[in-house]
C-alpha positions as CSV (number, residue, x, y, z in Angstrom):
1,X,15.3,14.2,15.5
2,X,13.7,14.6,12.1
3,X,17.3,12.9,10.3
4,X,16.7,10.1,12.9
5,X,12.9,9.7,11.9
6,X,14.1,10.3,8.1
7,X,16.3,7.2,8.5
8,X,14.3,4.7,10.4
9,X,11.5,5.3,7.6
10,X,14.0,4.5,5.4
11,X,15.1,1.2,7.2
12,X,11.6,0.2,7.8
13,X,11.1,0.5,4.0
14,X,13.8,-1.5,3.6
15,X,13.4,-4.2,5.3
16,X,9.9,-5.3,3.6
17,X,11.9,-5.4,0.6
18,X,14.5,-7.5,2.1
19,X,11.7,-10.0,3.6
20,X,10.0,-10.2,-0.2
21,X,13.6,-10.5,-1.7
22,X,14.5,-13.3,0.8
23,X,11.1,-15.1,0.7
24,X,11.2,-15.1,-3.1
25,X,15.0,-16.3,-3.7
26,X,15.9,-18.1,0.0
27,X,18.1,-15.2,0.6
28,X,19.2,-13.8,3.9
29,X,19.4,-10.1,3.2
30,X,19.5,-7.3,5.7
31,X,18.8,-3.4,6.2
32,X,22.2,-1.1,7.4
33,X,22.0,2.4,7.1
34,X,24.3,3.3,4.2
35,X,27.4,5.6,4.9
36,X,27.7,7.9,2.0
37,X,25.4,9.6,-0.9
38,X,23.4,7.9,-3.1
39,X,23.5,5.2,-0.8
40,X,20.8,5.5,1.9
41,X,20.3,2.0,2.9
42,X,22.4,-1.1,2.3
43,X,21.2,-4.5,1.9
44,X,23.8,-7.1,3.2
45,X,23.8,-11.3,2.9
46,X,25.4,-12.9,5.4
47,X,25.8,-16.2,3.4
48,X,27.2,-13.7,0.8
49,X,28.8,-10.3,1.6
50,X,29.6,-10.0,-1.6
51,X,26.6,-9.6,-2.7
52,X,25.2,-6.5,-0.9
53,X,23.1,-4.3,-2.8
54,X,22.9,-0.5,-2.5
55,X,19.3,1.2,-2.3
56,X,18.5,4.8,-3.2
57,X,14.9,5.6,-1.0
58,X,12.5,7.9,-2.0
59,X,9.2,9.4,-0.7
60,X,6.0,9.3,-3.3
61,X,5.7,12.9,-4.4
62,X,2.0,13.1,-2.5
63,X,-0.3,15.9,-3.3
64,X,-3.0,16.0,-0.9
65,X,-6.7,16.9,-2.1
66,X,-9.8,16.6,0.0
67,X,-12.1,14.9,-1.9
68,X,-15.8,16.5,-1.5
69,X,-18.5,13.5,-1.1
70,X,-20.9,12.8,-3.6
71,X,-23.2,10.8,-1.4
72,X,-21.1,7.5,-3.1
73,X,-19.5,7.5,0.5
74,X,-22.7,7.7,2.8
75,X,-24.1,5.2,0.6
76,X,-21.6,3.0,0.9
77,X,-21.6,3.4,4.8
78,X,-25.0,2.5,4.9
79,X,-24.9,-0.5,2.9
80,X,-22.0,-2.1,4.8
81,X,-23.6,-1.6,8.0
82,X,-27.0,-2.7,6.6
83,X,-25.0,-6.6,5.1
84,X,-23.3,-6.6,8.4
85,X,-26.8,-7.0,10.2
86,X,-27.5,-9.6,8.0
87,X,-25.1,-11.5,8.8
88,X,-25.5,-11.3,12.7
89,X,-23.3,-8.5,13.7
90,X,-24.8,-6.8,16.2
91,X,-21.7,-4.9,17.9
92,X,-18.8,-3.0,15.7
93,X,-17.4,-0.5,14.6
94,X,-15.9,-0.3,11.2
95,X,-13.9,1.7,9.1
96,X,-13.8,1.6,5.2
97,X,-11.4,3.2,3.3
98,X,-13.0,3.4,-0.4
99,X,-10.5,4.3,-3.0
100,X,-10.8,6.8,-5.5
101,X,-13.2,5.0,-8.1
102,X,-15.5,4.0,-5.3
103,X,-16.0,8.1,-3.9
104,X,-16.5,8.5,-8.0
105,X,-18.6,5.6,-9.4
106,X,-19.8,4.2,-5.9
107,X,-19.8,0.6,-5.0
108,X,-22.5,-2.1,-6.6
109,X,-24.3,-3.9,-4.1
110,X,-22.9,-7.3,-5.0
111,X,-19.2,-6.0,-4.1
112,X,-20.7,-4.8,-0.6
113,X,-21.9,-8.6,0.0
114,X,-18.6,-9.7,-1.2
115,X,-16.6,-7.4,1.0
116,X,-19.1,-8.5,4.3
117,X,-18.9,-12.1,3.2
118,X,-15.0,-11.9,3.6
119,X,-15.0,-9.5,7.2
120,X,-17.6,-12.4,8.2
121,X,-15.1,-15.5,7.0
122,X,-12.1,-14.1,9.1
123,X,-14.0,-12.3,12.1
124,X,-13.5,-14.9,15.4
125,X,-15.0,-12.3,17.4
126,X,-11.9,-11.2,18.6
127,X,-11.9,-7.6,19.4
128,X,-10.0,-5.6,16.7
129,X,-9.9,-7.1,12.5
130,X,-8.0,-5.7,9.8
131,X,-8.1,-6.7,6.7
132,X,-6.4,-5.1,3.4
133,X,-6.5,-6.0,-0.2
134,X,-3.3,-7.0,-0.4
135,X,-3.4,-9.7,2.0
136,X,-7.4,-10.4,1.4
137,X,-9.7,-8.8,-1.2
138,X,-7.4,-10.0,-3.7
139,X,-7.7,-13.2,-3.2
140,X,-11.4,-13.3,-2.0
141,X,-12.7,-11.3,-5.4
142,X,-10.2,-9.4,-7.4
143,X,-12.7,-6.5,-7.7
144,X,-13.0,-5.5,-4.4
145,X,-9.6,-4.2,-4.7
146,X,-10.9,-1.3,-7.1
147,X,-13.4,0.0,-4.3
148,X,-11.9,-1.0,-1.0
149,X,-7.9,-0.8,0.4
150,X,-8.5,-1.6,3.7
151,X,-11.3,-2.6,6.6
152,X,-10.7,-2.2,10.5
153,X,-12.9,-3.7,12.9
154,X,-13.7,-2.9,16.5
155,X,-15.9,-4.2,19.0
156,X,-17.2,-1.9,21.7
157,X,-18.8,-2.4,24.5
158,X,-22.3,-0.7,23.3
159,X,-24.8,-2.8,21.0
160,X,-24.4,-1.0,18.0
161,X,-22.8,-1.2,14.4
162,X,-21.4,1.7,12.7
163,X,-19.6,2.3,9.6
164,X,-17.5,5.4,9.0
165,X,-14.8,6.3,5.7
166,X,-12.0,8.4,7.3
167,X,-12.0,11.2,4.9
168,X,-9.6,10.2,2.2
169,X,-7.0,12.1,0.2
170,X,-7.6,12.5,-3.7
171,X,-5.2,9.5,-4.9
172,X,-4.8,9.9,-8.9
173,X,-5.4,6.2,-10.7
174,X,-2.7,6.8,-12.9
175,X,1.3,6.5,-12.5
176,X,2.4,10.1,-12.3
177,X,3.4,9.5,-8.4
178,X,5.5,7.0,-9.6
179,X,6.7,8.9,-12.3
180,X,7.9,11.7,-10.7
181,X,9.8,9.3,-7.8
182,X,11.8,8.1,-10.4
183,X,12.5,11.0,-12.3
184,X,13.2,12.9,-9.3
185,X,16.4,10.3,-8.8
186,X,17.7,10.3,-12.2
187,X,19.9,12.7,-10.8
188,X,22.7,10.7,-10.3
189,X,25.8,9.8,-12.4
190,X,24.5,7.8,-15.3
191,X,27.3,5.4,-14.2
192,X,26.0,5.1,-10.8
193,X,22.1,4.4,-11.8
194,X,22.6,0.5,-13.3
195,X,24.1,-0.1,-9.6
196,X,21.7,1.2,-7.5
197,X,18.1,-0.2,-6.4
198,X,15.7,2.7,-6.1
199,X,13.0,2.3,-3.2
200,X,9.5,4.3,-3.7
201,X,8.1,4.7,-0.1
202,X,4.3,4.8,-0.5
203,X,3.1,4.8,2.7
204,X,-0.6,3.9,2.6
205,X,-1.3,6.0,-0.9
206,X,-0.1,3.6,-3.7
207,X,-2.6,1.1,-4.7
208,X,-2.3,-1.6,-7.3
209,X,-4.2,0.7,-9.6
210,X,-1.2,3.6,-9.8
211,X,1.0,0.7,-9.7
212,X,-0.2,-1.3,-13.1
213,X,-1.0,2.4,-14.5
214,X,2.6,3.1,-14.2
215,X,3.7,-0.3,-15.3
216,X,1.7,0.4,-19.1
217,X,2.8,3.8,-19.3
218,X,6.6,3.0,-19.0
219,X,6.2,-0.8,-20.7
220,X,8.6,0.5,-23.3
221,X,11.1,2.3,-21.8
222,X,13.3,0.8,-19.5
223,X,14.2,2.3,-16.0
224,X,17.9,3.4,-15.4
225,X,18.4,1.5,-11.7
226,X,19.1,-1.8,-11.1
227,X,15.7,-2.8,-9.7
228,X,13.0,-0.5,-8.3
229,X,10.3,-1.5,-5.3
230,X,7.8,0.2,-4.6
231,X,6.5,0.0,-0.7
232,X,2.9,0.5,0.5
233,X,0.6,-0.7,2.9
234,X,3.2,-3.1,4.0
235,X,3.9,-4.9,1.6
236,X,7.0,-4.5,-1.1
237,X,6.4,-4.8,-4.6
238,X,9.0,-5.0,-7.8
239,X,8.4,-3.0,-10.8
């Protein structure tokens, strides 16, 4: 049961990276489970089986803190709630998840009216909203991404808003997740590495933040595989 759950993570991975590979170069790639050692996953073209391309997956090395609060997080609560009234809600729940500069630093008022101006823009009243900063902050105001990951909206059936932050794990801002990913695959036959594309599986913990921190810290060496992705939040990114 767990190898079973071990692969289909693997395949899940996988496939975002095909779906960002084809969108980007009007392939047609797809996941298999690979049959032997280092190869966990395959990625095969129809249009050109030639052209498959072997991937190594790994897991981010996660080390879980709970963070203590600082006040930073109630604050922020309150704030969101209080620019939500403003702007007519009258009936949801949401859920922030502030990453680790915002528990630290907090979160400026004008970001909070940022963040409520975009829920408001793509909230049709529907019944459940999520919004991430991939797919929105980014684009709405870069800087939201440094405080905020991710915004879930509900609407119950009592007249109320409230804001919560699910407790959060203690993400480091730099690359060493990363870091120690790849390091941890270098294992392989120096022949073998040039060959092979190395998957990081993030889950929901790597943000853009670890992501450009690894980027500078490794800008002059070069990495052994043939491409690396890293995968979190649902989206594929290449390094």
């Amino acid at each position: 049961m767990e190898q079973r759950r071990k692969k289909e993570a693997e395949l899940r991975a996988c496939r975002i990276v095909a779906a960002e590979i084809n969108r980007t170069t009007g392939s047609d790639y797809q996941a298999i489970c690979g049959e032997t050692e280092p190869v966990d996953v395959l990625l095969v073209s129809s249009s050109n089986p030639q052209d498959s391309q072997p991937v190594q997956v790994v897991s981010a090395p996660f080390e879980y803190k709970i963070r203590r609060d600082n006040h930073n997080v109630e604050k922020a609560c309150t704030r969101v709630g209080e620019a939500l009234e403003r702007h007519g809600f009258c009936c949801c729940d949401a859920s922030i998840w502030l990453t680790g500069r915002a528990r630290e630093r907090g979160v400026r008022p004008d970001l909070v009216r940022a963040l409520v101006d975009c829920i408001a823009f793509h909230w049709d009243r529907r019944s459940y909203l999520r919004l991430t900063a991939e797919n929105h902050f980014y684009s709405w105001t870069p800087q939201l991404c440094h405080f905020f990951s991710d915004v879930r909206l509900y609407r119950p059936e009592s007249q109320r808003i409230c804001v919560s932050a699910p407790q959060a794990f203690d993400l480091p801002r730099d690359g060493r997740w990363l870091r120690e990913a790849v390091e941890k695959k270098k294992q392989y036959d120096p022949a073998i590495l040039p060959k092979l594309n190395l998957v990081i599986d993030g889950d929901m913990h790597l943000d853009f933040e670890q992501i450009d921190n690894f980027r500078l810290e490794m800008s002059e060496q070069k990495l052994p595989f043939r491409e690396v992705w890293v995968v979190s939040m649902g989206k594929s990114t290449k390094l």
